[in-house]
C-alpha positions in Angstrom: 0.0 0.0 0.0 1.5 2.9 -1.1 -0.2 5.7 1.5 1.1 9.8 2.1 2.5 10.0 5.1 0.3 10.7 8.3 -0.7 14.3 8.7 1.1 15.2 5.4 -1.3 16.0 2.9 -4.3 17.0 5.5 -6.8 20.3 6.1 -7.1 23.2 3.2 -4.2 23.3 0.3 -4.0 26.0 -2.2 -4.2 24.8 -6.1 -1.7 28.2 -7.0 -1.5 29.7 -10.6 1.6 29.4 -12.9 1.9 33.5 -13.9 3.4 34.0 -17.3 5.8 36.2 -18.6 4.5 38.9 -20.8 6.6 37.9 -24.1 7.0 33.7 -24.9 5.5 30.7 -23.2 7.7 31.0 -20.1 6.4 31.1 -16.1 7.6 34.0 -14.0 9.0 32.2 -11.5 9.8 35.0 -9.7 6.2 35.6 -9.0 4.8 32.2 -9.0 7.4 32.0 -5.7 5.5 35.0 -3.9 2.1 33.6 -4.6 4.0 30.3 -3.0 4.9 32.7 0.1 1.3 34.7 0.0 -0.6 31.0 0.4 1.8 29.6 3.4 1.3 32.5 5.4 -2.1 32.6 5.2 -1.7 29.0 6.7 -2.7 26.6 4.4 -0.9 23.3 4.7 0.0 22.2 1.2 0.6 23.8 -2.2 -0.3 21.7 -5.3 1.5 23.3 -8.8 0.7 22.7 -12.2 -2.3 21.7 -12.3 -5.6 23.1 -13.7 -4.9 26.8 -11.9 -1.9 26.5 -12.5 -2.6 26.4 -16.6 0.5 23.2 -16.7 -1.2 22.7 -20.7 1.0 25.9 -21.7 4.5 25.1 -20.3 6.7 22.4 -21.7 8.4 19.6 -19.5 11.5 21.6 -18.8 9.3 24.3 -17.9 7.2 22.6 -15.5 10.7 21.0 -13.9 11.9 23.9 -13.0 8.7 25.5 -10.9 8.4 22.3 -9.4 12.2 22.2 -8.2 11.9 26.1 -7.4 8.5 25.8 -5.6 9.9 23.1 -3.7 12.7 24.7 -2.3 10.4 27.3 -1.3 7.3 26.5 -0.1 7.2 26.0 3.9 4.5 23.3 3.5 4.7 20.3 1.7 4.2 20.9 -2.2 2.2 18.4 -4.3 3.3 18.5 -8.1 1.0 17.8 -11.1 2.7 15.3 -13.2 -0.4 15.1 -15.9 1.2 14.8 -19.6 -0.8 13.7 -22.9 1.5 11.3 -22.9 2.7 8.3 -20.4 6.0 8.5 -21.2 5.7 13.0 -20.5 4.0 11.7 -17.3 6.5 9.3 -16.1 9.7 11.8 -16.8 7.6 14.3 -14.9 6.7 12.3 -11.9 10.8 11.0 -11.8 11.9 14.4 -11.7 9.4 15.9 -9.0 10.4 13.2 -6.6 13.6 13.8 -7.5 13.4 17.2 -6.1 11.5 16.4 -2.9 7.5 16.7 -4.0 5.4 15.5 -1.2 3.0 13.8 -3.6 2.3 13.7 -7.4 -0.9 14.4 -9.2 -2.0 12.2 -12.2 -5.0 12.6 -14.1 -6.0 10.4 -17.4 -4.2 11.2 -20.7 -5.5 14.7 -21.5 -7.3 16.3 -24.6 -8.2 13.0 -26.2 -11.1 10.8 -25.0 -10.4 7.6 -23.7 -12.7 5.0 -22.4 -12.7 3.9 -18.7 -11.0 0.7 -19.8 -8.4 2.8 -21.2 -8.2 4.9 -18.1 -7.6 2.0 -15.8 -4.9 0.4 -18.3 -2.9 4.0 -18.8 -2.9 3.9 -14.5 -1.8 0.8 -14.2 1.1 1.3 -16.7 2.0 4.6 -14.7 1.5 2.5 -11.5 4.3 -0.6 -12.8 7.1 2.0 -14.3 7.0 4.3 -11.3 7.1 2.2 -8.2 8.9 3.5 -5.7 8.3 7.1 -6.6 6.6 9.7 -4.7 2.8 8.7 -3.5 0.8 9.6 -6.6 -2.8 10.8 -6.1 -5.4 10.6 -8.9 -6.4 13.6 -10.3 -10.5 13.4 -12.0 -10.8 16.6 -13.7 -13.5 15.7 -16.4 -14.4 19.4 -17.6 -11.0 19.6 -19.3 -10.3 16.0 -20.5 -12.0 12.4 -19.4 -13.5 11.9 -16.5 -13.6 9.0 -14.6 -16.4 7.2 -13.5 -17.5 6.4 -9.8 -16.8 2.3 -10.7 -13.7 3.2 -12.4 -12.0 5.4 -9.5 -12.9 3.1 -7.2 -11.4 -0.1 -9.3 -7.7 1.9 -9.2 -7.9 2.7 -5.7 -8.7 -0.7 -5.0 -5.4 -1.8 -6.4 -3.5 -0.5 -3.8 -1.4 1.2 -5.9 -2.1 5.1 -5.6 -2.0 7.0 -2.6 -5.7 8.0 -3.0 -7.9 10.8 -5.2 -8.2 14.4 -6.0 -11.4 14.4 -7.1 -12.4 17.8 -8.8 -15.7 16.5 -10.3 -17.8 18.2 -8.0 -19.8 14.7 -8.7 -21.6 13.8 -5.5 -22.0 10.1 -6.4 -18.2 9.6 -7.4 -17.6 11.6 -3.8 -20.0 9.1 -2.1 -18.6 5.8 -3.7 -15.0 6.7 -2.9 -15.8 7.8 0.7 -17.8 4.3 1.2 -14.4 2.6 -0.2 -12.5 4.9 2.1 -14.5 3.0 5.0 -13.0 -0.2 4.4 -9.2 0.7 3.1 -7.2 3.0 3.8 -6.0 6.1 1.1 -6.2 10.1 1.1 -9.8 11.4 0.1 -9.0 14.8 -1.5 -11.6 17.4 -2.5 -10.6 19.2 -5.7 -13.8 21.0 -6.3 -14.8 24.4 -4.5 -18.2 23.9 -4.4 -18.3 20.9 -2.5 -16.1 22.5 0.5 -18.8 23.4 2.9 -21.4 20.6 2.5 -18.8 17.3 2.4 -15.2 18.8 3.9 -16.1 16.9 6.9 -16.4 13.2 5.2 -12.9 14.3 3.7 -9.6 14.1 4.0 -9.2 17.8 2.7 -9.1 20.2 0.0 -7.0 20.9 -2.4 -8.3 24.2 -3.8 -8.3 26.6 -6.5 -10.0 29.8 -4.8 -7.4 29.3 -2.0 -4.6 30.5 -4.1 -7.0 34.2 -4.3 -8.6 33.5 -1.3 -6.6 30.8 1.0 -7.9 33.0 4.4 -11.7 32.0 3.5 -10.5 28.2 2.5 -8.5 27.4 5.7 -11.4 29.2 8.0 -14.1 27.0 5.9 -11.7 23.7 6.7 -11.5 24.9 10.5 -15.1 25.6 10.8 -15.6 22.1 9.5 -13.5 20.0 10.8 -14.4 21.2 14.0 -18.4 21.1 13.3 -19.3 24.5 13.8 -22.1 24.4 11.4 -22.5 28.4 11.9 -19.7 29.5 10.7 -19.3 27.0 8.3 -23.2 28.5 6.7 -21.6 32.1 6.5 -18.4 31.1 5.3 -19.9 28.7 3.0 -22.1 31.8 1.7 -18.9 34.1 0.9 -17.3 31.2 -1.3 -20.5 30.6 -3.0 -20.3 34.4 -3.9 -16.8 34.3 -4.7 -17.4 31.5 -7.5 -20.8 33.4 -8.8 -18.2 36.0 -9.8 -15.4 34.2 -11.1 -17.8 31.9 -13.0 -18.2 34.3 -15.9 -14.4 34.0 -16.6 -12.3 30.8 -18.7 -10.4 28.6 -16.0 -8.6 30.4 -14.3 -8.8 33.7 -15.0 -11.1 35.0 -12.1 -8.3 33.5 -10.0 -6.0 35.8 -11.5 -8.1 38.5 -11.5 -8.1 38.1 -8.1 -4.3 37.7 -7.7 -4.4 41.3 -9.2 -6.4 42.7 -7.0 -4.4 41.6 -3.9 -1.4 43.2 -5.1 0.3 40.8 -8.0 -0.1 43.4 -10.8 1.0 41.3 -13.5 -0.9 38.0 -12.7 -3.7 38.3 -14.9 -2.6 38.0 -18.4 -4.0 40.0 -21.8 -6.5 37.4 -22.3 -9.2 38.4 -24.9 -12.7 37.4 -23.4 -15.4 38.8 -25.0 -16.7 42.2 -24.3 -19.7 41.0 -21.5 -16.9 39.3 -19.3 -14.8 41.9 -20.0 -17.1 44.3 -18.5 -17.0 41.8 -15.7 -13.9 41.8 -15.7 -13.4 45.4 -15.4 -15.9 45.7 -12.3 -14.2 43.0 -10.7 -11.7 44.6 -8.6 -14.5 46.8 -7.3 -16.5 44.2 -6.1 -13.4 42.3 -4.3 -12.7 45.2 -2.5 -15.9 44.8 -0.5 -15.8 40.8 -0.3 -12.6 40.8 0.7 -13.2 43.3 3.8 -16.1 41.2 4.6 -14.2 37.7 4.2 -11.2 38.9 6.4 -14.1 40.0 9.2 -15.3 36.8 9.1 -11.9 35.0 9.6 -10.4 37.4 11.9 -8.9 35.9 15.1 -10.3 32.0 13.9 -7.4 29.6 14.6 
């Protein structure tokens, strides 16, 4: 059984954005390392990089190798490194490197771009599975709004294999979240939630959160996480209310570009690139640092003094 460590990957971890530099196809690492520092101190307890925030599609291997080297050195909490290629052999070279450098845990989703059929899912895991043993503790990765998802059966068939550390599942799919959780009854593996709108109503049957709006918001994540895992069901309803409005008005924007907006209102000036995006969201767009101004007044109310 290959399991993460106890206590390593636990409670609210921030999913943190890959900025790019404003000529070429290059991350400014530089930057990418602050947003590292801006998430530890706001205490979450893991940084994930390169995955769906953190736009990995754009960046070639060599690109990707060298924030995950750099953001391990740097982060103060353990960093979990998305090792996702469109091809096995991208994913294996990935996932050799990160442990290389000292990742915490790799993530893995299926083959992306191209649709593949659950059968095909479970072969390309296995495959992954018999040419990485020994690696660090890989976690699934189900992200079916960018490339195929898994089903309920077929998460459960790989975890059942003993062979992955458990699942970040960012379906947002409450029968995929309630057949892995009965699995999780009966063998042991790290239950991760991967999508936001899920955190208030099931953080408590999980093992925690791997998050995208914690990289713009990590103070409202981790004080949603506390408010869970402790049951305060109170502060877990208000919270819960200020990340529903969060998403509402990031919503409007392509993955993940309300995240950056919202980097750029906190102070990263340069984090939301020259995207075009249509003139209603950029209106939206436009009015956005406005409206954050308020929310985040009322968000840091609502979280002040909660430890």
């Amino acid at each position: 059984m290959t399991r993460l460590g106890e206590g390593a990957v636990l409670g609210a971890m921030a999913a943190v954005i890959a900025p790019r530099r404003e000529e070429g196809h290059t991350i400014d690492i530089s930057q990418a390392l602050d947003i590292v520092d801006f998430v530890n101190e706001r205490g979450v307890k893991g940084v994930a990089v390169l995955g769906a925030t953190g736009e990995f599609i754009h960046y070639d291997v060599e690109e990707r190798m060298r924030l995950s080297q750099m953001a391990v050195r740097r982060s103060r909490t353990p960093v979990i490194v998305n090792v996702s290629h469109s091809t096995l052999e991208g994913a294996v070279v990935l996932a050799r490197q990160a442990t290389e450098v000292g990742a915490t845990a790799l993530l893995l989703m299926p083959p992306h771009f191209f649709r593949h059929s659950q059968e095909g899912i479970i072969a390309y895991y296995d495959a992954f599975a018999r040419q990485t043993a020994g690696l660090a503790p890989t976690l699934l990765y189900n992200l079916p709004f960018f490339t195929t998802g898994m089903e309920a059966a077929t998460a459960c068939a790989i975890l059942e294999t003993g062979q992955f550390a458990g699942i970040k599942d960012s379906s947002g799919n409450t029968e995929i979240f309630d057949a892995v959780h009965a699995l999780r009854q009966r063998m042991p593996f790290r239950h991760l939630l991967g999508n936001d709108r899920l955190l208030a109503s099931h953080r408590a049957k999980a093992d925690g959160v791997i998050s995208g709006c914690a990289c713009g918001i990590p103070e409202l994540i981790v004080a949603i996480d506390r408010a869970a895992t402790r049951g305060d069901s109170e502060a877990l309803a208000r919270r819960g209310a200020l990340l529903d409005s969060f998403i509402e008005h990031i919503d409007p924007f392509p993955t993940p570009f309300g995240i950056q907006l919202t980097m750029k209102a906190r102070g990263f000036k340069k984090a939301a690139p020259a995207l075009p995006i249509g003139p209603t969201a950029q209106r939206k767009a436009d009015e956005f640092g406005e409206w954050f101004r308020g929310f985040e007044i009322a968000m840091k109310d609502e979280c002040a003094g909660d430890n």
